[in-house]
Kinemage of the C-alpha trace (Angstrom):
@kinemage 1
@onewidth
@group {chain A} dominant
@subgroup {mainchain}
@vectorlist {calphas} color= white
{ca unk a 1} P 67.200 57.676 -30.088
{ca unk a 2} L 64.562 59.833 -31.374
{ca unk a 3} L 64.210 61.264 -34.651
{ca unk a 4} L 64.751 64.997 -33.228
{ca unk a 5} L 68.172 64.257 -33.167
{ca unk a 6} L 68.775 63.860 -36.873
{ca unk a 7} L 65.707 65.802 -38.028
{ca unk a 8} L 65.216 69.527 -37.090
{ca unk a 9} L 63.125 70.035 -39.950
{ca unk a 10} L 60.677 71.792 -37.391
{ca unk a 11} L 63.789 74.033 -36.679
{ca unk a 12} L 63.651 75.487 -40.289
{ca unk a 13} L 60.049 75.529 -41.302
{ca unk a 14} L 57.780 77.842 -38.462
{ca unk a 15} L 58.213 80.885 -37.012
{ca unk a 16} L 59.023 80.771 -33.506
{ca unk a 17} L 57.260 83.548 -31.337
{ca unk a 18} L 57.251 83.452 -27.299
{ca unk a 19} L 56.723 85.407 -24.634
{ca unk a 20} L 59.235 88.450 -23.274
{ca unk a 21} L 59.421 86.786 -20.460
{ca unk a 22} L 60.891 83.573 -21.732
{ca unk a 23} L 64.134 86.224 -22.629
{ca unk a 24} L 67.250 86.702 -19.867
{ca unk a 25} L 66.416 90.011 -19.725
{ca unk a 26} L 63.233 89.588 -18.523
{ca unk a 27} L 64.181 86.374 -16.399
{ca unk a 28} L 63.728 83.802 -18.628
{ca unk a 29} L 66.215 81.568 -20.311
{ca unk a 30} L 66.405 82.587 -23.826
{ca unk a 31} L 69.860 84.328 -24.261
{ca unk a 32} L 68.886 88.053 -25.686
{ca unk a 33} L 71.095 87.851 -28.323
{ca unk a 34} L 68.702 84.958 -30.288
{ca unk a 35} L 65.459 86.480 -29.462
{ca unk a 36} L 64.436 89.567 -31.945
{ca unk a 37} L 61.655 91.389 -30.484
{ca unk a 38} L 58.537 91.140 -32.707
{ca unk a 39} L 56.072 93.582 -30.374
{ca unk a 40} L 56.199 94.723 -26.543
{ca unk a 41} L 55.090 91.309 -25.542
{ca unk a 42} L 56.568 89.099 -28.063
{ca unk a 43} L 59.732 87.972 -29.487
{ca unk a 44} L 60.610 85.460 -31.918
{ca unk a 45} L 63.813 83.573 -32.131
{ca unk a 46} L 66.430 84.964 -34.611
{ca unk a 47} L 66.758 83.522 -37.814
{ca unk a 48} L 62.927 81.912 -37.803
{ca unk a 49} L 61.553 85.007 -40.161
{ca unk a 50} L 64.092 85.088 -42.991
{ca unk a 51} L 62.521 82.625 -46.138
{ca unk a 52} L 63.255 80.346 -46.201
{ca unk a 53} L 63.159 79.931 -42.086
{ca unk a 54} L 66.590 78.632 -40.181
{ca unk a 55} L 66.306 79.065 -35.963
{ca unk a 56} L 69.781 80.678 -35.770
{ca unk a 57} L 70.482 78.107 -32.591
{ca unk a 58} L 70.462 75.083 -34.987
{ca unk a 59} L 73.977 73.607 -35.883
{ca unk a 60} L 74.304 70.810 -38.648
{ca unk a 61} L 72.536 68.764 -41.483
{ca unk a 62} L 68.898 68.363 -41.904
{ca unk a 63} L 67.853 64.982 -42.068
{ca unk a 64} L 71.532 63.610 -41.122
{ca unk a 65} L 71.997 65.265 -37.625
{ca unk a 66} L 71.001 68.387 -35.877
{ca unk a 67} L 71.889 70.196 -32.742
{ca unk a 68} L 70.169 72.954 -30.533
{ca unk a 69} L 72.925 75.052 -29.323
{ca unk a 70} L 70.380 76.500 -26.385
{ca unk a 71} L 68.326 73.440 -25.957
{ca unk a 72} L 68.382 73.664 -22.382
{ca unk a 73} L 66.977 77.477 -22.555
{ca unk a 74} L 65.244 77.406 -25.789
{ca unk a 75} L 61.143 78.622 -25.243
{ca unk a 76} L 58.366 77.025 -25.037
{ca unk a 77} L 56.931 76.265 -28.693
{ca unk a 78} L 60.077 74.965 -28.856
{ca unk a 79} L 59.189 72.639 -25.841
{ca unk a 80} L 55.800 71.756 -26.917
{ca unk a 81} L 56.478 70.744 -30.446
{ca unk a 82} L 55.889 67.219 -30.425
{ca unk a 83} L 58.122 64.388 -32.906
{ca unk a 84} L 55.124 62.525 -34.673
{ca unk a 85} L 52.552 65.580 -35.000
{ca unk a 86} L 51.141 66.946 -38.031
{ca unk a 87} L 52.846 69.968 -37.437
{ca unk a 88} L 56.056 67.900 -37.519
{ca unk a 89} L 54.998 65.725 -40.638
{ca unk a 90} L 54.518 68.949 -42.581
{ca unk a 91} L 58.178 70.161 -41.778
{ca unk a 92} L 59.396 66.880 -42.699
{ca unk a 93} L 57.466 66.807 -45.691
{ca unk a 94} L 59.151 70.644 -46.438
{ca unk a 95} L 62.098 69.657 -46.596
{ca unk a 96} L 61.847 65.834 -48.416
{ca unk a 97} L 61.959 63.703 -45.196
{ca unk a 98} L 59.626 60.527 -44.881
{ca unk a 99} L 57.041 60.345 -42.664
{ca unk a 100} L 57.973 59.574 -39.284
{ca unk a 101} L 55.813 55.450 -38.747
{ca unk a 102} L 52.998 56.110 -36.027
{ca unk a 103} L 53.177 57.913 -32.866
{ca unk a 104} L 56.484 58.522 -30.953
């Protein structure tokens, strides 16, 4: 099981920008009503700007277990992130998780 799943510290520490494109209206998976448009290009997913950050499509307990209600659609930072990076440390380290032991 990976650590995602009872994590999603990364889910409530960064901004999450993206592409237009990535959006329904525009093609792409992310429903409309989670992306807030940042400029003509860009959108970021609701919730991800307010301090401290929360990605409105997370559902449960940091640290005890976590859901993506759009995983299947969600964009593509949210794709790349990977469990184990530094970026990932960090947001564990936000929000009083240990560090995750070696690559995963």
């Amino acid at each position: 099981m990976s650590a995602c799943t009872s994590c999603g510290a990364c889910c409530a520490s960064f901004r999450v920008d993206f592409s237009v494109f990535e959006t329904q209206a525009e093609g792409g998976a992310v429903p409309n009503g989670l992306a807030v448009e940042v400029t003509a290009s860009t959108c970021r997913m609701r919730g991800t700007d307010h301090a401290p950050p929360r990605c409105a499509a997370l559902s449960g307990t940091l640290g005890v277990k976590i859901g993506c209600g759009i995983y299947e659609w969600r964009p593509s930072p949210c794709r790349e992130f990977e469990e184990g990076s530094d970026a990932c440390e960090r947001a564990r380290h936000r929000h009083g998780l240990p560090p995750l032991s070696g690559p995963h």
